[in-house]
C-alpha positions as CSV (number, residue, x, y, z in Angstrom):
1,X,-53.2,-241.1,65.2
2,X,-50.9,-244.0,63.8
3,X,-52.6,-246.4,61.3
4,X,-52.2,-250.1,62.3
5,X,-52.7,-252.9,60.4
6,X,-51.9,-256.7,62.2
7,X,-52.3,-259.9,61.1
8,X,-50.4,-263.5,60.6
9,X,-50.5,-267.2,60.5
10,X,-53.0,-269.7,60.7
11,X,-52.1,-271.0,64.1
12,X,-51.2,-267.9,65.4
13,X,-47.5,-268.7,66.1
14,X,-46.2,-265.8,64.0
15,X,-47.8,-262.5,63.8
16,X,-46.9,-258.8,62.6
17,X,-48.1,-255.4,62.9
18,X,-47.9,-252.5,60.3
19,X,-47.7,-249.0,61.7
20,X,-48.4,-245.9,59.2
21,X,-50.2,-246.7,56.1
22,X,-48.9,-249.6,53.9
23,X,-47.2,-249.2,50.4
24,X,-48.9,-250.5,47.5
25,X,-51.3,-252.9,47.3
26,X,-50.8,-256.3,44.1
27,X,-51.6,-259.1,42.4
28,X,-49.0,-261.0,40.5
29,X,-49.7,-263.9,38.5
30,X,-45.8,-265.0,38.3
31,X,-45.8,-268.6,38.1
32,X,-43.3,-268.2,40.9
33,X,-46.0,-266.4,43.3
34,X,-48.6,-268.9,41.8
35,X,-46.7,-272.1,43.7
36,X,-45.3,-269.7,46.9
37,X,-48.7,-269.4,47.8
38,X,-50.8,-272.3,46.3
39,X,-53.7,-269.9,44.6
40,X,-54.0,-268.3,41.0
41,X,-52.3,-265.4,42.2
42,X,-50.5,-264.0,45.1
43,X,-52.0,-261.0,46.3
44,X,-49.7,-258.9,48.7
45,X,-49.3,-255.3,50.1
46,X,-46.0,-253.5,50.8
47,X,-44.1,-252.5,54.0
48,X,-42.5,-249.6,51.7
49,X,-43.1,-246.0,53.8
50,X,-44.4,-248.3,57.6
51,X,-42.7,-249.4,60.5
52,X,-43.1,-253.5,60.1
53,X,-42.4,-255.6,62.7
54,X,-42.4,-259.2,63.8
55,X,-44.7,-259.4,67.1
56,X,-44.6,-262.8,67.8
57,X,-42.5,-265.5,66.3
58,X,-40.5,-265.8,63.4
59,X,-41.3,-266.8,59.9
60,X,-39.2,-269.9,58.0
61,X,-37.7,-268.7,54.5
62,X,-37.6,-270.4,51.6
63,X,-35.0,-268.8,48.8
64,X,-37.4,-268.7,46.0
65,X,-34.4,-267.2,43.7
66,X,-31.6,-265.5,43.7
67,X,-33.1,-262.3,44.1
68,X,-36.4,-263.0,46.4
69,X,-37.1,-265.0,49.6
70,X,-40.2,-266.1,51.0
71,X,-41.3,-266.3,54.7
72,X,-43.5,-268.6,56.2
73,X,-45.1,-270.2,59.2
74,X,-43.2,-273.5,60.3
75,X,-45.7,-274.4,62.3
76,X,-49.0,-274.3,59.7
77,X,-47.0,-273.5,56.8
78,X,-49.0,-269.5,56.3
79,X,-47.1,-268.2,53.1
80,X,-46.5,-264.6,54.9
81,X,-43.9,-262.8,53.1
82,X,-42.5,-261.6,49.8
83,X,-39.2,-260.6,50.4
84,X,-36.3,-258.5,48.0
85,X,-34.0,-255.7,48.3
86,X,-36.6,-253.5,47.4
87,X,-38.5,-254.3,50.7
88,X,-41.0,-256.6,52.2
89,X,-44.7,-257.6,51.4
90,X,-46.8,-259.4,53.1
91,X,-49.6,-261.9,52.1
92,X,-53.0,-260.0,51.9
93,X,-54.7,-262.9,53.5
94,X,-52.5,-263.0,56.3
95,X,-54.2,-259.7,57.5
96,X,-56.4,-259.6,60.4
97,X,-58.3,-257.2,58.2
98,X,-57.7,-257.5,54.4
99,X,-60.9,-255.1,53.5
100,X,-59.3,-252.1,53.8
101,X,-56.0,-252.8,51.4
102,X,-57.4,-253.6,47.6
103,X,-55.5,-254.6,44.9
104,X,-54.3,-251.4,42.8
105,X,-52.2,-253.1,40.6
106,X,-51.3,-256.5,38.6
107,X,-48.1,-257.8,37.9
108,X,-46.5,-260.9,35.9
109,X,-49.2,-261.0,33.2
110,X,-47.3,-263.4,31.4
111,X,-48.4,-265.9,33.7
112,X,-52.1,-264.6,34.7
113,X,-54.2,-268.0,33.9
114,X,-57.6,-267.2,31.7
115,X,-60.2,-268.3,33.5
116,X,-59.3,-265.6,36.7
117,X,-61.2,-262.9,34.9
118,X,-64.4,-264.8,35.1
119,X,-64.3,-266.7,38.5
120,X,-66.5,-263.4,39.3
121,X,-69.3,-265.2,37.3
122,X,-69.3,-268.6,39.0
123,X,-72.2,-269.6,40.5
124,X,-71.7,-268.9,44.6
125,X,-72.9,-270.1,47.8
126,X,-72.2,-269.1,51.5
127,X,-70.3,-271.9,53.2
128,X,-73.7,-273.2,55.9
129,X,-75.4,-273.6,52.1
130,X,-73.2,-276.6,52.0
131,X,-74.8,-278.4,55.1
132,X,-76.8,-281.3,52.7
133,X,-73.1,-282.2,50.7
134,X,-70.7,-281.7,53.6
135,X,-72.9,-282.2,57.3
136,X,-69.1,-282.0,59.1
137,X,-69.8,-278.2,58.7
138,X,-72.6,-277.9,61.3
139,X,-70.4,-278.5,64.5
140,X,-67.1,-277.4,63.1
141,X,-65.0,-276.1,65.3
142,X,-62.1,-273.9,64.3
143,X,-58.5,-274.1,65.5
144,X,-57.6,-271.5,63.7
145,X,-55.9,-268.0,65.6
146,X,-58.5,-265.0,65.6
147,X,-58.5,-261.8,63.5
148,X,-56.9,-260.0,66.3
149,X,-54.0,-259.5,68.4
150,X,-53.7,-262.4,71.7
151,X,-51.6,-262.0,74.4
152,X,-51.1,-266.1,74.6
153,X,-51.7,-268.5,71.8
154,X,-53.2,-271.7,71.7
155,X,-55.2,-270.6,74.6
156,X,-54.2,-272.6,77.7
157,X,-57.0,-275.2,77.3
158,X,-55.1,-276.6,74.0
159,X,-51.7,-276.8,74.9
């Protein structure tokens, strides 16, 4: 039995699949991954030792340097991959299922910003907490692609 792992963008123009079990599983605080994908970190897992492959759509690339490119949705803009000549990783969040690939490792210290080892002791709310400071959020309704595989996407009703 092959392992799969699939994921992608936001609107569901670009998606991937993983097949075998993925390579390791970061964090890098590089200032460079910092502004690729707008967050205190970039968390991503490695391709390294799986079959990786594009199953619908392609991402943009941006040459972050002369060394490393970064893919991404044109459509929603998604920061998907990490890409150098020592293989491809893909954005954690971009996975239909991120549970299952933690963190093992942290990389570009240099640039790790203080307050990340405390946002663990912030106070926290579930999002439908927020219904008294943001009443939009009680008749949202999400555009967003599922967490799983479509055959068409937007369904027909939006196109």
């Amino acid at each position: 039995m092959t392992l799969t792992h699939s994921g992608g963008c936001q609107c569901g123009a670009v998606r991937f699949r993983i097949d075998g079990e993925p390579g390791q599983s970061s964090i890098c605080h590089c200032r460079m991954c910092q502004k690729a994908l707008g967050a205190y970190y970039a968390p991503l897992v490695s391709t390294r030792g799986a079959a990786f492959a594009w199953t619908r759509g392609n991402p943009k690339y941006f040459q972050s340097s002369n060394h490393v490119r970064r893919g991404f949705c044109e459509s929603c803009g998604t920061p998907l991959t990490y890409e150098a000549s020592d293989g491809v990783a893909i954005s954690a969040g971009a996975f239909d299922d991120p549970s299952g690939l933690p963190p093992v490792i942290q990389y570009g210290l240099e640039g790790k910003l203080a307050f990340v080892d405390s946002l663990s002791d912030l106070p926290a709310r579930h999002t439908m907490d927020d219904l008294d400071e943001a009443p939009f959020l009680a008749d949202l309704v999400s555009y967003q692609h599922p967490d799983h595989d479509t055959e068409q996407w937007p369904p027909k009703e939006k196109q």
